[in-house]
Backbone bond lengths (Angstrom), bond angles and torsions (degrees), N, CA, C in turn:
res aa  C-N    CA-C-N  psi(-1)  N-CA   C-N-CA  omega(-1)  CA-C   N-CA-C  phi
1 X - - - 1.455 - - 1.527 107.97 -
2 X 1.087 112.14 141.49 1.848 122.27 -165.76 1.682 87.40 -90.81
3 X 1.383 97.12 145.44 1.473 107.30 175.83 1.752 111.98 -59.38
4 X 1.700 103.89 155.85 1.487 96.58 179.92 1.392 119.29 75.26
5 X 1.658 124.73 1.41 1.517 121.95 175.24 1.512 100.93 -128.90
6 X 0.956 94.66 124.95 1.980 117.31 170.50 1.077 104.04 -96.24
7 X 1.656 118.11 149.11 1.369 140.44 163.55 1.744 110.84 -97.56
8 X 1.460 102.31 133.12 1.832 90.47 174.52 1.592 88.76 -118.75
9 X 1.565 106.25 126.58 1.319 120.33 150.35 1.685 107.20 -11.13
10 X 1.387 106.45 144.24 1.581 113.74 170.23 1.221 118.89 -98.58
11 X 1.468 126.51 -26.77 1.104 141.19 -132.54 1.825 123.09 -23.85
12 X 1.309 78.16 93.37 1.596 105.63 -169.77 1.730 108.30 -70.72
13 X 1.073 142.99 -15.26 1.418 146.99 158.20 1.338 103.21 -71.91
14 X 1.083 129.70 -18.51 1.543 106.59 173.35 1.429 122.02 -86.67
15 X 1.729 90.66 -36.96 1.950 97.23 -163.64 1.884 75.76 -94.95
16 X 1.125 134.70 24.45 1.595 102.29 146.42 1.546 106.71 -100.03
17 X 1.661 114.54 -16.93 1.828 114.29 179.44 1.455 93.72 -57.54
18 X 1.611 115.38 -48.10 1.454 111.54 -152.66 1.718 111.27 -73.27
19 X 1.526 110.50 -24.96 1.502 112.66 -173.56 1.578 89.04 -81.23
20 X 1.306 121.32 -48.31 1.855 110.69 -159.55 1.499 101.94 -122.10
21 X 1.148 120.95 52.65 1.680 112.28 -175.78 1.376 113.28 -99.93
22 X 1.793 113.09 -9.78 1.535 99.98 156.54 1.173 135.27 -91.81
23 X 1.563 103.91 -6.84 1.402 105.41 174.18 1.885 95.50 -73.58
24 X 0.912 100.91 -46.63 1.503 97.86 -158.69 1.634 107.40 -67.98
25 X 1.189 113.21 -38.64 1.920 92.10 161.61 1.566 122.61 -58.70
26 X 1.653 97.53 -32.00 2.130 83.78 176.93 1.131 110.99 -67.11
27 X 1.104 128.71 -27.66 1.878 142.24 -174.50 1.798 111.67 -58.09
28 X 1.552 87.43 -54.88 1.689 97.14 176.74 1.826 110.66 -66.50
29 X 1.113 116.39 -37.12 1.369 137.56 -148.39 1.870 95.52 -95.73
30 X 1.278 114.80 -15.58 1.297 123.13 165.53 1.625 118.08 -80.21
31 X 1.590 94.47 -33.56 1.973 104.47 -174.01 1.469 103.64 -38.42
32 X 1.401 112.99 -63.43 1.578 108.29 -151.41 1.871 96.74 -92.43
33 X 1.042 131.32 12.68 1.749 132.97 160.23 1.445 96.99 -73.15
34 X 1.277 98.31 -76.82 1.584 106.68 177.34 1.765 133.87 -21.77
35 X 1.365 74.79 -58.40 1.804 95.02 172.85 1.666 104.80 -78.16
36 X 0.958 135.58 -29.73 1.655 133.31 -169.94 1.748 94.29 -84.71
37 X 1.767 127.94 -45.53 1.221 97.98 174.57 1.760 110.47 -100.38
38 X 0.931 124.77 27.15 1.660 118.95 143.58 1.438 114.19 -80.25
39 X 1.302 116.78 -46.53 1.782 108.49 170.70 1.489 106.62 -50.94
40 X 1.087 125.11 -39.85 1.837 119.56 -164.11 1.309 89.82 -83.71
41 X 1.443 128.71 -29.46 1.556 114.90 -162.19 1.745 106.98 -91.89
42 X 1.736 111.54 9.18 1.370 109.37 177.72 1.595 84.75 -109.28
43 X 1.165 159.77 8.12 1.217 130.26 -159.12 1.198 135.82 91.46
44 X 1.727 113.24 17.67 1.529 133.52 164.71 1.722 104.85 -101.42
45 X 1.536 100.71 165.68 1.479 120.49 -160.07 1.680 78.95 -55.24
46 X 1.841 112.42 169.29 1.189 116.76 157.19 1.425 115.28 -64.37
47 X 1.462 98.54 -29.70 2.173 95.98 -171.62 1.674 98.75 -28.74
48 X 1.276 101.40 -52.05 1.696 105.30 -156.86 1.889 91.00 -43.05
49 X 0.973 97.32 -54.77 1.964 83.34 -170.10 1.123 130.25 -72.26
50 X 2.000 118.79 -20.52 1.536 114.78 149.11 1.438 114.36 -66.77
51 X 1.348 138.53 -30.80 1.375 140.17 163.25 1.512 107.37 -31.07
52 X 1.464 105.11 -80.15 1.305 113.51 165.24 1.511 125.72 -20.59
53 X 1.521 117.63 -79.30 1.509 133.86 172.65 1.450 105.12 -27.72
54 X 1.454 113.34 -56.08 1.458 120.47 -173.29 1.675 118.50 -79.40
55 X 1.540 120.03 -20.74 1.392 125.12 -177.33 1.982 88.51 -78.69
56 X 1.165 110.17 -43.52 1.665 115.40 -166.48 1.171 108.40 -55.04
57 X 1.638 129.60 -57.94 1.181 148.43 178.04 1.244 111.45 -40.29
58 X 1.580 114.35 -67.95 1.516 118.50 159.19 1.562 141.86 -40.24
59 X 1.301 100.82 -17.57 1.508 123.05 -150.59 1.878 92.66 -111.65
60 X 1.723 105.06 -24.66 1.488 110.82 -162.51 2.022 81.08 -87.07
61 X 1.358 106.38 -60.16 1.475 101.17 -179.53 1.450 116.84 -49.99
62 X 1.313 120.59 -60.18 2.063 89.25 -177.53 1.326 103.05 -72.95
63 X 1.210 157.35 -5.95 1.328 121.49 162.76 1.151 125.99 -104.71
64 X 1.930 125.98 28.06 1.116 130.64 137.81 1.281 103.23 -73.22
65 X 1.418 139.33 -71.31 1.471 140.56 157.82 1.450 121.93 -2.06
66 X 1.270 120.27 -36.97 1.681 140.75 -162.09 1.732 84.73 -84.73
67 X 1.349 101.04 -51.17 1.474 86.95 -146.61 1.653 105.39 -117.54
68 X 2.026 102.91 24.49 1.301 88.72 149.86 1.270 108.64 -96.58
69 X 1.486 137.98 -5.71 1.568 159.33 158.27 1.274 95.86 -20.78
70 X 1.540 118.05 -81.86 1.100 151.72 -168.22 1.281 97.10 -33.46
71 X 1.816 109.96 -88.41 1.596 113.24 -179.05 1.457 122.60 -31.60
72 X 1.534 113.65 -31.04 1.533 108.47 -176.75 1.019 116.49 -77.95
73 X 1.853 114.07 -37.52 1.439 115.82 175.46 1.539 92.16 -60.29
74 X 1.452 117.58 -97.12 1.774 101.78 -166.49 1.510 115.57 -2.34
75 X 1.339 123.69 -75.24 1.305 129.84 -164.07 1.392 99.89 -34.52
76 X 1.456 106.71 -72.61 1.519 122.21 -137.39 1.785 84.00 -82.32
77 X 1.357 140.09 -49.79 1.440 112.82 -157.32 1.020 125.67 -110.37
78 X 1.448 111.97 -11.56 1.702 134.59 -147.77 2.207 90.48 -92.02
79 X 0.901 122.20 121.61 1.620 106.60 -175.88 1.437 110.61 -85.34
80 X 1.467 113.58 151.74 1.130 126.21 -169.15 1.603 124.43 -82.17
């Protein structure tokens, strides 16, 4: 590095939460739906797929939560 030039961190995991972070909580928040009605659709109790419905739901709220976090940190500390 030539004297007189600084590097600023990119931190590229955040501003991709902040560009795609709702797709990516419905994505996560789909895993365990998915998996709860493939267990019922092989021949497990239905629970497995209200399990599911209800692990997803939960799973969709903290990581909308996560990653309105995120946007605020970006916003508020990360410099422009």
């Amino acid at each position: 590095m030539a004297t007189g030039q600084t590097t600023h961190p990119t931190y590229s995991t955040l501003h991709f939460l902040v560009r795609h972070g709702d797709w990516v909580a419905a994505i996560v928040a789909l895993v365990p739906v998915v998996a709860g009605v493939l267990a019922w659709a092989t021949g497990l109790s239905p629970v497995y797929a209200v399990a599911g419905l209800l692990a997803g739901a939960f799973l969709y709220l903290i990581m909308r939560s996560y990653v309105e976090l995120v946007r605020v940190i970006v916003d508020m500390l990360l410099p422009k």
